[in-house]
SEMIFI-42344 format. One line per 10 residues: their letters; for each residue y negated, z negated, x of C-alpha. Coordinates in Angstrom, 2 decimals. Layout:
# residues N
A> Y,Z,X ~ ...
This chain:
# residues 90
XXXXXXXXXX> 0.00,0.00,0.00 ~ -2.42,-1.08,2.78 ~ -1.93,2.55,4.29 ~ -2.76,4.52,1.12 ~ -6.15,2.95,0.45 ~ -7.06,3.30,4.25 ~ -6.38,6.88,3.83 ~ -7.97,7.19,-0.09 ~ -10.60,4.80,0.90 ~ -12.28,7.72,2.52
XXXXXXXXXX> -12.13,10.13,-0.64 ~ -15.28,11.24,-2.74 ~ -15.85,12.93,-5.75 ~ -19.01,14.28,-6.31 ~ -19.22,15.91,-10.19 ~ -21.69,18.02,-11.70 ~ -23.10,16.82,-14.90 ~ -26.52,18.97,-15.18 ~ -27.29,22.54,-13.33 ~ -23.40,23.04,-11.90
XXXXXXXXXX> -22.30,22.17,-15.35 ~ -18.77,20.76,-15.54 ~ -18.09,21.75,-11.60 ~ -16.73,19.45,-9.77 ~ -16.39,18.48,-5.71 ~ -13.68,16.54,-3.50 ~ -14.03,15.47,-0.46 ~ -12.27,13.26,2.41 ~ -9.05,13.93,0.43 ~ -5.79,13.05,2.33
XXXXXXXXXX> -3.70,16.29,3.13 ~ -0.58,15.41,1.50 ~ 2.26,15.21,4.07 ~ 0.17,15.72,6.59 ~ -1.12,12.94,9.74 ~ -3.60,10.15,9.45 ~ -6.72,12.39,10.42 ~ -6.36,14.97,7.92 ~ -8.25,15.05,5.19 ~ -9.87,18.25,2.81
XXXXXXXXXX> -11.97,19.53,0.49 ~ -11.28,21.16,-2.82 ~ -13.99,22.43,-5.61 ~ -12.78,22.26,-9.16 ~ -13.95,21.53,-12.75 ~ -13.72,18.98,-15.55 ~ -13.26,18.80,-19.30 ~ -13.54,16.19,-21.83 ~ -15.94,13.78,-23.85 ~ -16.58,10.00,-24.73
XXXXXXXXXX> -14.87,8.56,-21.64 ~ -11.69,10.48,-21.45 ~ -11.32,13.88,-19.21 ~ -9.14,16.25,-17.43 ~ -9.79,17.04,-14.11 ~ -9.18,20.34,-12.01 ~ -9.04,20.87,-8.29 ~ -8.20,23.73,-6.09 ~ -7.45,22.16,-2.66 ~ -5.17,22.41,0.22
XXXXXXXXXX> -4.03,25.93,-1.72 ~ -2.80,24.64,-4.58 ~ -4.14,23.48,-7.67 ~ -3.92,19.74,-8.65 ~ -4.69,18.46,-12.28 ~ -5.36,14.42,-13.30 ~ -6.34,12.57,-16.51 ~ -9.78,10.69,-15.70 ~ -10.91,7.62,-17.99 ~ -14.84,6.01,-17.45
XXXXXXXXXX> -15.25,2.43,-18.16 ~ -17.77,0.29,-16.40 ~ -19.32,2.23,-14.06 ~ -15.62,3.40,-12.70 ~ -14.01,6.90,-12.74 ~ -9.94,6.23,-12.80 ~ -8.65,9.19,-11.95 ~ -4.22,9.55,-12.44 ~ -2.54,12.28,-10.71 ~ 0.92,12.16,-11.33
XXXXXXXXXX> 1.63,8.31,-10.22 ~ -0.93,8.14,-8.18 ~ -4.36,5.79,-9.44 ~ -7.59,6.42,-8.03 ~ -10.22,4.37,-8.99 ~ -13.87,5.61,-8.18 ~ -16.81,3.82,-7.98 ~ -20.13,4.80,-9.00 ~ -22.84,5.55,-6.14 ~ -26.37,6.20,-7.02
């Protein structure tokens, strides 16, 4: 567990709400089966209303898709069994 967050710790998601409308950005994202230094970015988009979304990303060639719930100033993002919890920045 401690290694995951060290490695997700990293991550960002920067999303698009006015002007890029429903565009989305990742970045610091582990490469999946890849080393401890490798991370990427993928560019995607979002969909949804009233707290609840999908999410869409196109990164390390392939296309990845999550649920997303907002509560509390706190994106949780699921993909597959993995929980990512974002927190807000302003």
């Amino acid at each position: 567990r401690a290694s995951f967050q060290t490695f997700y710790s990293k991550a960002n998601l920067v999303i698009g709400f006015t002007g890029s409308e429903n565009q989305l950005v990742m970045k610091q994202y582990p490469k999946l089966g890849g080393t401890t230094t490798e991370f990427q970015t993928g560019t995607g988009t979002w969909t949804g209303a009233n707290g609840n979304y999908q999410i869409t990303v196109n990164i390390g060639g392939g296309e990845m898709k999550a649920s997303a719930t907002i509560a509390n100033d706190q994106l949780t993002v699921t993909v597959e069994k993995l929980t990512l919890v974002f927190s807000r920045e302003l």
